[in-house]
N, C-alpha and C positions, 0 to 999 in steps of 0.2 A: 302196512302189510295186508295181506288179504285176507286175514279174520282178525279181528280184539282177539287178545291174550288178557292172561292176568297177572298184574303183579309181578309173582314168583315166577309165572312161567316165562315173565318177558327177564327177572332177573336173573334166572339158569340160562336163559338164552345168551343171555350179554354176555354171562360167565365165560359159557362156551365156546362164546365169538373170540376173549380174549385170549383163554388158552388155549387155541386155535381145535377146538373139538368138533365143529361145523363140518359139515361137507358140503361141497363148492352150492349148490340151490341152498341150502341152509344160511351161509354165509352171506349170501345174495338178499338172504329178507333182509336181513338184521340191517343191510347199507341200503336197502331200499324203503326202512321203517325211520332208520336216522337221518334222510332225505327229504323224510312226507313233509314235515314239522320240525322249526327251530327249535319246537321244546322239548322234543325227539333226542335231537341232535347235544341240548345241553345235558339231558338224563347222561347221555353217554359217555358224554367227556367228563363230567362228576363221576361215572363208574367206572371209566379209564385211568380216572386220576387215583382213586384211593384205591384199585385192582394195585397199581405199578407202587403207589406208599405201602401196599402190604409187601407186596416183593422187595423194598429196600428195606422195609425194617429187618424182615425175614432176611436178608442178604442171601437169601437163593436166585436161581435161575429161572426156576420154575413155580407157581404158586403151589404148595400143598393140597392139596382137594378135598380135606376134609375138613381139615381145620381154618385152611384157608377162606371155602365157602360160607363157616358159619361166622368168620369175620369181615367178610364183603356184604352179607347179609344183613348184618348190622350196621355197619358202616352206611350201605344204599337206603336203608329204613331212617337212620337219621335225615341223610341227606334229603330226604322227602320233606322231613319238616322245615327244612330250610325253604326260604324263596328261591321257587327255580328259576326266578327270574333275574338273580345277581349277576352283576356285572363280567361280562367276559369279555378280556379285549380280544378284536378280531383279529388282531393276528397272532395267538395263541393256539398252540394246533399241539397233537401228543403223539410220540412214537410211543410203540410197543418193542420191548426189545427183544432183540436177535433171534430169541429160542422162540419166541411165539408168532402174534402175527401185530404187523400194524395198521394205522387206521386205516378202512378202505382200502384192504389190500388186495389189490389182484393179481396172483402168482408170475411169474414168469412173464412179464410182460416188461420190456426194459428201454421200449420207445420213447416215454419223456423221461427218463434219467438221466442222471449225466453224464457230459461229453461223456466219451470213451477217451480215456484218461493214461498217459503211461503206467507200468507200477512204481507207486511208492509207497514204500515200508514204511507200518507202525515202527516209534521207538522199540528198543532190545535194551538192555543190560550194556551199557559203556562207558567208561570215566577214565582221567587222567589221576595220578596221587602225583603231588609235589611234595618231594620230602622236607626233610630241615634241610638238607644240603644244599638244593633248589633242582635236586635231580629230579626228571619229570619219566614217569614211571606210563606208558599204557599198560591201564588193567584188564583189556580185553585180547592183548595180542600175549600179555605176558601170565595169562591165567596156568595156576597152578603151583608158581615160582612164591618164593619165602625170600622175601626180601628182607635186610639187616637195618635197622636205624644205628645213628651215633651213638647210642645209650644203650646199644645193646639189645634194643626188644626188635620182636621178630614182626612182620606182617605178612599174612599168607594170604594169597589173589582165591578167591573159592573159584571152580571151573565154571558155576552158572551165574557169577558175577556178585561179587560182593567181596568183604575186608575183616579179619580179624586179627587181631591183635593179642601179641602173648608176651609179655613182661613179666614172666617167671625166671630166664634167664638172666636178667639185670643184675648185675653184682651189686652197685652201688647208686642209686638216685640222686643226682645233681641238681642247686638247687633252679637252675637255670632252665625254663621249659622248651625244648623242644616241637616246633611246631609239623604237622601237617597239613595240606589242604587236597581235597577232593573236587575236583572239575567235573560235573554233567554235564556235555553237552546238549545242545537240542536235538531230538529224536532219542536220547539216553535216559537214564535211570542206573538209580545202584543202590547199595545196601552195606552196611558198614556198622560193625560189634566195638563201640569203643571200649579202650582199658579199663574201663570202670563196671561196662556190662553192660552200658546203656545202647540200643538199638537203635540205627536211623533208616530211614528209607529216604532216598532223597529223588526228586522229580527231576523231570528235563527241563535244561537252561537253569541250573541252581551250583552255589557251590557251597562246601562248610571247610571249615578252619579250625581247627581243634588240636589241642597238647598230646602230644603220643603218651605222655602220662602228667596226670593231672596234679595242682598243686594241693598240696596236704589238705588247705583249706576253704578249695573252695573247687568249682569244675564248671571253665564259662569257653562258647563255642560261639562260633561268628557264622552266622547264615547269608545268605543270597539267590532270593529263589522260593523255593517249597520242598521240606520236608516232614516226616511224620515222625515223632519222637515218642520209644518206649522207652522213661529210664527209670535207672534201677536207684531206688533209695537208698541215701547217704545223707544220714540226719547232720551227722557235722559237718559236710561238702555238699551246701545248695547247691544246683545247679541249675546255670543261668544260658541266657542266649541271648546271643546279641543282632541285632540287623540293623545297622546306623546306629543312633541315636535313639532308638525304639531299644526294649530290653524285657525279656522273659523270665520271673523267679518260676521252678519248678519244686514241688513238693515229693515226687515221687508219684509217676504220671503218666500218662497217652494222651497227645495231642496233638493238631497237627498247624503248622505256621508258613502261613503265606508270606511272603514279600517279594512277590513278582512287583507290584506295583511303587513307584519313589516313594510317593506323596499319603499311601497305605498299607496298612499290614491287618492280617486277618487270622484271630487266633480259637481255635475251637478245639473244646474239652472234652476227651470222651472218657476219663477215669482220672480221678486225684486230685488235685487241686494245684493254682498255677496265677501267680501274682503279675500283673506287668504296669508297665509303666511307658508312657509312649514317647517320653524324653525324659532330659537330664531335669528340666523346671518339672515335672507333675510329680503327684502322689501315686502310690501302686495302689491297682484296683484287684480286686480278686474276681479269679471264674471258677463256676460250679459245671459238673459235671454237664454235657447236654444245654452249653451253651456258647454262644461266639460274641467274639469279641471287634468289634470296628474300630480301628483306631486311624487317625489322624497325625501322621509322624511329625507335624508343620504345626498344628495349631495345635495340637495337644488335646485333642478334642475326643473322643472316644463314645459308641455305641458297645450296649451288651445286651444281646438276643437270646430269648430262649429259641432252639431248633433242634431238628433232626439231623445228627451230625452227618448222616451216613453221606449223603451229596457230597460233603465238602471233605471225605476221607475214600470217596471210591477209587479213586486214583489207585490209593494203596492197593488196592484188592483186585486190579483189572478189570475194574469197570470206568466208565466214563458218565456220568448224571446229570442231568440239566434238569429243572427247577424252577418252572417260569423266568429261564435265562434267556438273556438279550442276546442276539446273535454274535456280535460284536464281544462278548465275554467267552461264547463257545467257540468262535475262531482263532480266539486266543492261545486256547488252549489246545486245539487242532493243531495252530502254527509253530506249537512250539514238541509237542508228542513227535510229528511227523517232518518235521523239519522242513515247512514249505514256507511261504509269502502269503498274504492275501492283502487283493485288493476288491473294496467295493465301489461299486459302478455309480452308487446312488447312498449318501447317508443315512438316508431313512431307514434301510433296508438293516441298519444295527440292530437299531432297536426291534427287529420283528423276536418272538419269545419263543420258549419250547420246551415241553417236558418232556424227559427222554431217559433211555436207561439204556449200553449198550457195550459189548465187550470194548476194552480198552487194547485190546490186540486185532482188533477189526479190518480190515482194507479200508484203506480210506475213499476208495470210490463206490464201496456200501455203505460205507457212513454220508460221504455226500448224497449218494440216491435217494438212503431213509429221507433224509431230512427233506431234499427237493420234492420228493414225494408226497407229501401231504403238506407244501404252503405253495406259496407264493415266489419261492426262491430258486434263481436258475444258477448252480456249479458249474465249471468249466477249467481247466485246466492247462495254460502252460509254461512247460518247465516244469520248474518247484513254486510255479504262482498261481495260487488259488483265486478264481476269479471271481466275485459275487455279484450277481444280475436278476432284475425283473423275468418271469418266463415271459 
């Protein structure tokens, strides 16, 4: 920059750069200070990094400015004592999300983004219900309608997508269960009040399988996919979940369970407590609050992490979070939100990493831009085939 600053004044600066408070010469030092010198350049992406951790914890959009600051201030003075010299891999790069600015950003300029792209829609709110009968119900065409089970209990379509269930009409309970299942397709999502009061949110490309009323004693649901579970405590009806041979005890809980993947499943705790077991041969392991679970469905093998749960439940909330993730994990879940393909050009190109925070209702050729925009990585589009390439 063309004077030393101090300290503080270069940390209000950063602050500013991030919340995009700068005006455009202002904005210009701050990328011509993190230019001069690599160790410029590392201050920043340590203050980028725990700026964007205060924003997930905080689960806003925006940083707070008062209390915000005196927690990045803290944060940035530690981070001094650390070696600035730690290890970063190079192809580690950070967006800044939507509402502010990101790295080295120059407004309005949209010549190396990507292609020019058709539109394609984020996921909405869509799902199919399969009754007991095996009648297959759409819930987005037939929104609003009170459908009737065999047994008498009611299920109402909500108009902005979702399921509830009333079994106060039941004359008599049989002891034979009754099933339903809920189909998310890919680019979908839904939301579903089961008979017992328990809440599901469930992701695109997932299904669940559950009793339209549960057995006296006990209440166990079959997954596929990713959803996020609030359920309601029933000290004499655990409540269990199943995905394969993998199996979830719940104690009265919020959490949320992966099984996109055969051969993995992935379980994180964000209130109560919650037992699992990764086959029929192991013992159940317990999780604490503010932690994930790695399991291994094959070998029976199982990690337990302490973390920040919020990355691995933004889904719920319409955001989308990446975390020094591999590209090849975040296309993953691009391909399955937006309903596309992806092919890359070059293997390598998986593993490039990214920290990111960004609406989960996004256009997807802003989501591709951010990203191309500060690496090494060239999007292109076509069809529904997302292409991945060297710029």
């Amino acid at each position: 920059m063309e004077k030393e600053h101090t300290e503080e004044e270069m940390e209000s600066r950063l602050l500013a750069y991030f919340n995009g408070e700068l005006d455009e010469e202002e904005r210009r030092m701050v990328e011509r200070w993190v230019e001069e010198r690599s160790e410029n350049r590392k201050v920043f992406e340590i203050f980028m990094r725990d700026c964007q951790h205060i924003r997930w914890v905080e689960k806003e959009q925006r940083v707070n400015l008062v209390r915000g600051k005196i927690l990045m201030m803290r944060r940035i003075r530690r981070a001094k004592i650390r070696q600035i010299y730690y290890k970063v891999a190079v192809s580690i790069t950070i967006i800044i999300t939507l509402g502010g600015v990101y790295l080295l950003n120059s407004p309005a300029k949209e010549d190396k983004l990507a292609d020019k792209i058709e539109t394609i829609h984020p996921g909405s709110p869509k799902a199919k219900l399969v009754l007991s009968s095996g009648e297959i119900v759409d819930l987005m065409r037939d929104t609003g309608e009170v459908i009737r089970e065999q047994d008498g209990s009611f299920v109402k379509v909500k108009e902005k997508g979702g399921l509830i269930y009333d079994t106060s009409k039941v004359v008599s309970k049989t002891e034979q269960l009754l099933y339903n299942k809920i189909i998310v397709p890919r680019g979908g999502e839904f939301f579903v009040t089961l008979t017992d009061g328990t809440s599901v949110w469930l992701n695109a490309d997932s299904e669940l399988e559950y009793p339209v009323q549960f057995a006296k004693n006990s209440r166990e649901v079959r997954l596929k996919g990713e959803a996020y579970f609030v359920v309601r405590e029933d000290i004499g009806r655990p409540f269990v979940v199943h995905s394969g041979e993998y199996s979830l005890r719940v104690y009265g809980t919020e959490f949320n369970l992966n099984a996109y993947k055969l051969d993995e499943i992935q379980a994180v705790l964000v209130e109560g407590s919650i037992g699992f077991r990764a086959n029929e041969t192991t013992l159940e392991k317990q999780l604490k609050p503010n932690q994930l679970a790695v399991v291994n469905v094959f070998t029976g093998e199982s990690k337990i992490m302490n973390v920040d749960v919020y990355p691995y439940i933004a889904w719920k909330n319409q955001d989308i979070v990446f975390v020094n993730e591999r590209l090849e994990s975040i296309m993953d879940k691009i391909a399955r939100w937006y309903d596309v393909d992806v092919f890359f050009k070059r293997e390598s190109l998986k593993e490039v990493r990214f920290y990111g925070n960004m609406q989960r209702y996004a256009d997807i050729g802003e989501l591709l831009s951010l990203l191309e925009k500060i690496s090494d990585v060239h999007f292109s589009i076509k069809g529904r085939t997302v292409i991945v390439s060297d710029k």
